[in-house]
VEXRO-197183 format. One record per atom (N, C-alpha, C, CB): x, y, z; atom name; residue in three letters. Coordinates in pm, whole numbers, plus 50000, padded with zeros to 5 digits. Glycine has a CB too. Layout:
# VEXRO-197183
      xx      yy      zz    a     r
       X       Y       Z   CA   Ala
...
END
This chain:
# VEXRO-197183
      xx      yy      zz    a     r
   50083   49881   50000    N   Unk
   50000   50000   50000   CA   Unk
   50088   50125   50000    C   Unk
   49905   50000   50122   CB   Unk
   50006   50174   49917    N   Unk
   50155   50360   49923   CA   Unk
   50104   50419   50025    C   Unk
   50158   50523   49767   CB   Unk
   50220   50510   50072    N   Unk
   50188   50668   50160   CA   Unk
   50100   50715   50149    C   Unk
   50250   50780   50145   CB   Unk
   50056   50760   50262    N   Unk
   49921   50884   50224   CA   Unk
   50005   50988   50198    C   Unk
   49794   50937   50357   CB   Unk
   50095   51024   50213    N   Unk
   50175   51128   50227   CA   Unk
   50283   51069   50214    C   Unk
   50166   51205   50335   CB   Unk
   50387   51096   50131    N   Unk
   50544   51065   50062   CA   Unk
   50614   51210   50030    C   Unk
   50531   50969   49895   CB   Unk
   50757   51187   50137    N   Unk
   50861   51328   50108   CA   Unk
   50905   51216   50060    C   Unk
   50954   51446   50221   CB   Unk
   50982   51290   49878    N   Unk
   51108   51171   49864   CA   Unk
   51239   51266   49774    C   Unk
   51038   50995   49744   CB   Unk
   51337   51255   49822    N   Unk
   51415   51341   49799   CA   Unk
   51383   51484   49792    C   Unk
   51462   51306   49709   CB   Unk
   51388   51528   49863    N   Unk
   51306   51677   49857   CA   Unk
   51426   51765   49894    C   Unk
   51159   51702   49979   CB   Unk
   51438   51879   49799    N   Unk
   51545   51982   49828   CA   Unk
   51508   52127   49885    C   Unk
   51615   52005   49701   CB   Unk
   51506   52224   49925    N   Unk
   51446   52323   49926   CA   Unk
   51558   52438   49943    C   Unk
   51342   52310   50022   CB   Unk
   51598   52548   49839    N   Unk
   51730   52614   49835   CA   Unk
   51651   52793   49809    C   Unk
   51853   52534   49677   CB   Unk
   51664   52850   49904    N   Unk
   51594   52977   49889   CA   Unk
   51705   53054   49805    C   Unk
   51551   53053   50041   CB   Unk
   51682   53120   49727    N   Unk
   51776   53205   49617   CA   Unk
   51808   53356   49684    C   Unk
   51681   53229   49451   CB   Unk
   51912   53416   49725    N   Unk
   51965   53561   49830   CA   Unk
   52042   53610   49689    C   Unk
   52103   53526   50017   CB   Unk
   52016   53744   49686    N   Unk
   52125   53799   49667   CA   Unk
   52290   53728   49650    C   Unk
   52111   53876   49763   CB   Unk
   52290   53721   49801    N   Unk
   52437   53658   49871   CA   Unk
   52422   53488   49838    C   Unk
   52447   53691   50080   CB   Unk
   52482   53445   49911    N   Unk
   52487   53278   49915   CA   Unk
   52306   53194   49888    C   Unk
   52559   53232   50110   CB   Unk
   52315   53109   49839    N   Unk
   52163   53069   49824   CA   Unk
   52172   52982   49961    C   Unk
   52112   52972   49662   CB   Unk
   52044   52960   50025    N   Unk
   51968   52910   50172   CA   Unk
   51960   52749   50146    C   Unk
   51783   52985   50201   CB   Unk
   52006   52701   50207    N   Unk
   51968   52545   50147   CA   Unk
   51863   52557   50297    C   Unk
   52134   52379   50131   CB   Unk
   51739   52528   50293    N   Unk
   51646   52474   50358   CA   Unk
   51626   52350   50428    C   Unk
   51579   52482   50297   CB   Unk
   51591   52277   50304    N   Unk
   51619   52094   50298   CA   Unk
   51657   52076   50224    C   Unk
   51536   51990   50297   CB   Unk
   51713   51924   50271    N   Unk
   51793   51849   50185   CA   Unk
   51815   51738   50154    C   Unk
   51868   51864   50195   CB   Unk
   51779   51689   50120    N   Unk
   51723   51547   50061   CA   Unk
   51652   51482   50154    C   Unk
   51829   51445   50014   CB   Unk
   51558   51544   50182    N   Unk
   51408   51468   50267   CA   Unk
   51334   51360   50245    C   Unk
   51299   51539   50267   CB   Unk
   51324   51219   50313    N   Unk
   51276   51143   50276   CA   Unk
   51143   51138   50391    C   Unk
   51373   51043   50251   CB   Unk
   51044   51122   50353    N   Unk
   50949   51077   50464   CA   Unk
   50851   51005   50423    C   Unk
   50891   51175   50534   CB   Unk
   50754   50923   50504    N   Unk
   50654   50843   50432   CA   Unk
   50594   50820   50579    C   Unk
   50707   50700   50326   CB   Unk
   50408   50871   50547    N   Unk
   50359   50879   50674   CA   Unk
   50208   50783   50622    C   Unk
   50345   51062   50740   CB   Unk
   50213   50665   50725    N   Unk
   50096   50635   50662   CA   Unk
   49967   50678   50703    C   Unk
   50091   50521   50657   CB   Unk
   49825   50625   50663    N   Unk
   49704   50673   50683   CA   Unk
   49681   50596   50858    C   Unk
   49590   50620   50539   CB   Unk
   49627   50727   50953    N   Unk
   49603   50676   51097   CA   Unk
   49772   50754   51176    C   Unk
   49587   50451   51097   CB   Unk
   49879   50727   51092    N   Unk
   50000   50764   51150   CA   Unk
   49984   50908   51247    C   Unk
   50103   50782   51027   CB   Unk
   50016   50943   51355    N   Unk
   50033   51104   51392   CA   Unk
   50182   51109   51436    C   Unk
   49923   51165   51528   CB   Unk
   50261   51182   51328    N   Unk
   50348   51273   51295   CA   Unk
   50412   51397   51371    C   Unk
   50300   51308   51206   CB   Unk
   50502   51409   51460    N   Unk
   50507   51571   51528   CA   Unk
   50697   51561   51454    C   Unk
   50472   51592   51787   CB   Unk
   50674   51684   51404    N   Unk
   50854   51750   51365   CA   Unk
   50880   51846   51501    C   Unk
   50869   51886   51179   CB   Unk
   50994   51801   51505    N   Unk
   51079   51879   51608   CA   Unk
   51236   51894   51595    C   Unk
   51057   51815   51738   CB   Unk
   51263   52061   51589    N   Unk
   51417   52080   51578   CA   Unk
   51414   52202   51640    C   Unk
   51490   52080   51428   CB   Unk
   51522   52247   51644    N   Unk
   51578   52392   51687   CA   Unk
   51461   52500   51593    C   Unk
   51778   52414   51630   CB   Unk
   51475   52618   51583    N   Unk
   51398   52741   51484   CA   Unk
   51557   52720   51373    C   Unk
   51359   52965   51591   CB   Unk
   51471   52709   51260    N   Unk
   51560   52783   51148   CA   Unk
   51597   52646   51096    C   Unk
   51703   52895   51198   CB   Unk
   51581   52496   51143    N   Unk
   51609   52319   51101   CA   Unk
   51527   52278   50967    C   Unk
   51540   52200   51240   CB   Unk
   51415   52429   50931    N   Unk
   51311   52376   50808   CA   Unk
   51160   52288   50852    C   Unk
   51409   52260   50708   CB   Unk
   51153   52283   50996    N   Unk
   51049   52192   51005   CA   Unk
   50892   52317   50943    C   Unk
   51049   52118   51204   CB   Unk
   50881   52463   50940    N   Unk
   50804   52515   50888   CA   Unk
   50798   52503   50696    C   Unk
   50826   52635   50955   CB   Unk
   50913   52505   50644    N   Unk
   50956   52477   50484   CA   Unk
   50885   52368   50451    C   Unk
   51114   52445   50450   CB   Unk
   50953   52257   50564    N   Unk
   50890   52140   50517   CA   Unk
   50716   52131   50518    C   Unk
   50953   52030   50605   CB   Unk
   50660   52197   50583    N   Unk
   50540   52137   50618   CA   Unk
   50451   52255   50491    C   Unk
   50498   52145   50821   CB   Unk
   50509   52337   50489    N   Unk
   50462   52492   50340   CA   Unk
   50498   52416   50243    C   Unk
   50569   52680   50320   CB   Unk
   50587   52282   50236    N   Unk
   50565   52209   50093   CA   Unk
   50477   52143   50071    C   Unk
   50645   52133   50053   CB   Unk
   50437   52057   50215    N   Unk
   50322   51900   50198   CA   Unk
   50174   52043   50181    C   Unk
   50307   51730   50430   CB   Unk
   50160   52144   50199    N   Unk
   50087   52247   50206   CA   Unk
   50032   52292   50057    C   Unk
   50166   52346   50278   CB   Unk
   50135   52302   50006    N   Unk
   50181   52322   49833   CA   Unk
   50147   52443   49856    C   Unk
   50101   52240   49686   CB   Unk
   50193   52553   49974    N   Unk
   50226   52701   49958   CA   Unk
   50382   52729   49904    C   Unk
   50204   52773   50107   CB   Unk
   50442   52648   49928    N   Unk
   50593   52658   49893   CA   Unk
   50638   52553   49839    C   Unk
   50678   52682   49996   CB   Unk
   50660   52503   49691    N   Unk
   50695   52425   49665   CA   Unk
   50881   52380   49671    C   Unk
   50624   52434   49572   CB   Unk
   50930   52253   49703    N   Unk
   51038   52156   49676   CA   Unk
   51143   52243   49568    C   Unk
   50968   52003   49604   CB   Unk
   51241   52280   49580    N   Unk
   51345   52307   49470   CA   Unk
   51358   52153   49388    C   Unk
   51508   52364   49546   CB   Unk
   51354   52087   49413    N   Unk
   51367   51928   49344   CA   Unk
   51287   51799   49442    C   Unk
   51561   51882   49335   CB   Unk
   51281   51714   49383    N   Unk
   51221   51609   49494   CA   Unk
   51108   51649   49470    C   Unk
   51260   51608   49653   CB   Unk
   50976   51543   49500    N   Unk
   50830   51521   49487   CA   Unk
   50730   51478   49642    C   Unk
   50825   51392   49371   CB   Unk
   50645   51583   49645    N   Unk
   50569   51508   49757   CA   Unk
   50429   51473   49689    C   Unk
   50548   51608   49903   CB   Unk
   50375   51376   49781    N   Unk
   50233   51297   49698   CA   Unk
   50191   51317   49873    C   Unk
   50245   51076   49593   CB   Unk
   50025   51260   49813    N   Unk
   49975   51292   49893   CA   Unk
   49862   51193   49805    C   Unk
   49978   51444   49936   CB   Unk
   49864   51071   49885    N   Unk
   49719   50966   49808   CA   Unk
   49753   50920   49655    C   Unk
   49545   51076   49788   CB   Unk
   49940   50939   49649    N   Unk
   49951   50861   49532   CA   Unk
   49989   51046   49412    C   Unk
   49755   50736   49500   CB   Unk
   49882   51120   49467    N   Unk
   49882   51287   49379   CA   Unk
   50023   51334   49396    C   Unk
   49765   51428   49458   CB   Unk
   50075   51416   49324    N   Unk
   50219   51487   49370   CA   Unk
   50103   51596   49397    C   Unk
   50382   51522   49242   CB   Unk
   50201   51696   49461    N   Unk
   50083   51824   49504   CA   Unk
   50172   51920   49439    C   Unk
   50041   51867   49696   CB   Unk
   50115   52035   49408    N   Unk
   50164   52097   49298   CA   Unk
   50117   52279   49339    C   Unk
   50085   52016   49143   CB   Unk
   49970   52242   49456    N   Unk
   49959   52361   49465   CA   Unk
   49898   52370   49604    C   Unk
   49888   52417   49352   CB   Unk
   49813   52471   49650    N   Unk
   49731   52448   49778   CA   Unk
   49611   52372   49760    C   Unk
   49690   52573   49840   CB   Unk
   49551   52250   49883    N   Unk
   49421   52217   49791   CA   Unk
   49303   52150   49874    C   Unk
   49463   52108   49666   CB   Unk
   49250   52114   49927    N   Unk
   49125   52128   49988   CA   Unk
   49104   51979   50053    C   Unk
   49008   52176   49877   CB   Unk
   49234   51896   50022    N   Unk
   49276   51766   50066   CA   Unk
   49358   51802   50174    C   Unk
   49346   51678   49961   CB   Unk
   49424   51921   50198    N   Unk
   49531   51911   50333   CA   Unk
   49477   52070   50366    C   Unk
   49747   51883   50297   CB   Unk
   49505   52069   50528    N   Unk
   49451   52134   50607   CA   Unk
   49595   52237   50704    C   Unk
   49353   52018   50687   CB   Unk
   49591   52329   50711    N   Unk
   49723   52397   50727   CA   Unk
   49696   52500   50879    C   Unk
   49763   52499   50564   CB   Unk
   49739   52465   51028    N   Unk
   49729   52557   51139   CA   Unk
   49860   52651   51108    C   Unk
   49731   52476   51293   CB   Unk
   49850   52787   51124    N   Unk
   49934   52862   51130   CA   Unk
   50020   52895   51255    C   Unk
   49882   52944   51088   CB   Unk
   50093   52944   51285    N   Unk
   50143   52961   51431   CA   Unk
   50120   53099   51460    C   Unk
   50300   52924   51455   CB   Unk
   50101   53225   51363    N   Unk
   50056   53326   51409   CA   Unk
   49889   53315   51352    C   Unk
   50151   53448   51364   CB   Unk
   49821   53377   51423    N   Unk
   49665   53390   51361   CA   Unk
   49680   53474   51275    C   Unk
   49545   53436   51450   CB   Unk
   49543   53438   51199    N   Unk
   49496   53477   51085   CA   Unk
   49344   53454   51078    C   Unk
   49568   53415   50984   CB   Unk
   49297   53515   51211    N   Unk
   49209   53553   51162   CA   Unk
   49139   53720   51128    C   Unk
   49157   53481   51222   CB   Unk
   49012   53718   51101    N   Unk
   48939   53895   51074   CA   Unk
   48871   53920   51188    C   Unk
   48813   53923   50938   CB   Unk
   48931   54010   51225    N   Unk
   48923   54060   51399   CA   Unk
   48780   54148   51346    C   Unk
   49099   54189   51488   CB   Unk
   48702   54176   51222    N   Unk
   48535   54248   51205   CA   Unk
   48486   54090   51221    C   Unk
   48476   54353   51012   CB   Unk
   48541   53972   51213    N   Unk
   48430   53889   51169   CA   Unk
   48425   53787   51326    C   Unk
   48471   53794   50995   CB   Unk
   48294   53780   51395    N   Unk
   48268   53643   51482   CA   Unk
   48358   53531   51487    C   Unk
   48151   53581   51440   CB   Unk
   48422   53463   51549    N   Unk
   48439   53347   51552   CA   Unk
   48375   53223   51415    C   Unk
   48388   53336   51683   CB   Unk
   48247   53247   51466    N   Unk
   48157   53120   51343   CA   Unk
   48147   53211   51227    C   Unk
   47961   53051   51390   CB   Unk
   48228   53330   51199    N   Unk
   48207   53380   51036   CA   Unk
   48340   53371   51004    C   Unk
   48140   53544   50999   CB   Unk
   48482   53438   51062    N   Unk
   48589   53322   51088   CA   Unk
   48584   53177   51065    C   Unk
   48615   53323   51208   CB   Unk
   48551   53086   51108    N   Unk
   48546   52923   51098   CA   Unk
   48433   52920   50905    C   Unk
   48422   52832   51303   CB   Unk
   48336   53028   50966    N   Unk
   48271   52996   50796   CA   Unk
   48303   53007   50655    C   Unk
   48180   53057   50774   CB   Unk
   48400   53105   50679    N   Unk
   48484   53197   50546   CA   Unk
   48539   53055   50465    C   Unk
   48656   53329   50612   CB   Unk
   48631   53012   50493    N   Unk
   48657   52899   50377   CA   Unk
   48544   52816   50300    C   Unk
   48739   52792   50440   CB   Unk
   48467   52830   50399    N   Unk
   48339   52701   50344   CA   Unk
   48258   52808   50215    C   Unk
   48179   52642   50524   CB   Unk
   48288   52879   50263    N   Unk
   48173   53045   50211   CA   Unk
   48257   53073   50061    C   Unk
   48199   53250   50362   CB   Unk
   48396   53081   50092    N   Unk
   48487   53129   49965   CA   Unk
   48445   52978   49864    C   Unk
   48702   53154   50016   CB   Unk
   48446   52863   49879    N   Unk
   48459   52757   49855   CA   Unk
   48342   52735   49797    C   Unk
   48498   52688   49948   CB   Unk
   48203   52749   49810    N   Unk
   48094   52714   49844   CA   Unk
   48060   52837   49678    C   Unk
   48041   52739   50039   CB   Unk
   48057   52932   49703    N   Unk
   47982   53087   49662   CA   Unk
   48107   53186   49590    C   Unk
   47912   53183   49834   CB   Unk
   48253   53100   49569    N   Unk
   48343   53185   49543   CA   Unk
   48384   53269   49576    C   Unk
   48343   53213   49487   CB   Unk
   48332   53342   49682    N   Unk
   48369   53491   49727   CA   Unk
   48253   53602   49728    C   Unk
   48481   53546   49628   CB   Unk
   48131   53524   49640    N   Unk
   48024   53611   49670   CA   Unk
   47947   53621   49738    C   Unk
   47972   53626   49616   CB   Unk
   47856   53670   49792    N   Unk
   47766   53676   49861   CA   Unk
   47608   53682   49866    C   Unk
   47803   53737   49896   CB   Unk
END
């Protein structure tokens, strides 16, 4: 049975001015379905890079992640993303907050 989720060789090299950022570097991971997963390193080890890739907000300099067999390619409505700073709209309730994705999703943005 495959991964629900597969890092496999995964690079991640931010481009500076100065010296380029190597992020990650050849990441292998494979998490199966039921598995719970916690990354832990120092600040600045990539465990945020890594997780903005399985996210497909930030894609892999090289290397492929799947997700159900899919490579992911972009953001998508199969994976679910907590931020560490909020984001939410300090005009909107709590339950209009929690509703907004369903609402953008649902009605596009209209109303």
């Amino acid at each position: 049975m495959a991964s629900q989720i597969e890092v496999k060789a995964v690079n991640k090299v931010f481009k500076t001015p100065g010296d380029d950022v190597i992020a990650l570097r050849d990441i292998n991971l494979n998490i199966e379905s039921g598995e719970f997963v916690c990354l832990l390193g120092p600040s600045g080890c990539g465990k945020s890079t890594l997780l903005n890739a399985v996210a497909g907000f930030s894609l892999p300099s090289s290397g492929a992640i799947t997700v159900e067999g899919k490579t992911i390619k972009e953001p998508g409505p199969d994976r679910g993303m907590v931020f560490q700073e909020y984001a939410l709209f300090p005009w909107m309730t709590v339950a209009q907050n929690i509703a907004f994705g369903l609402k953008v999703k649902i009605l596009g943005g209209r109303d």
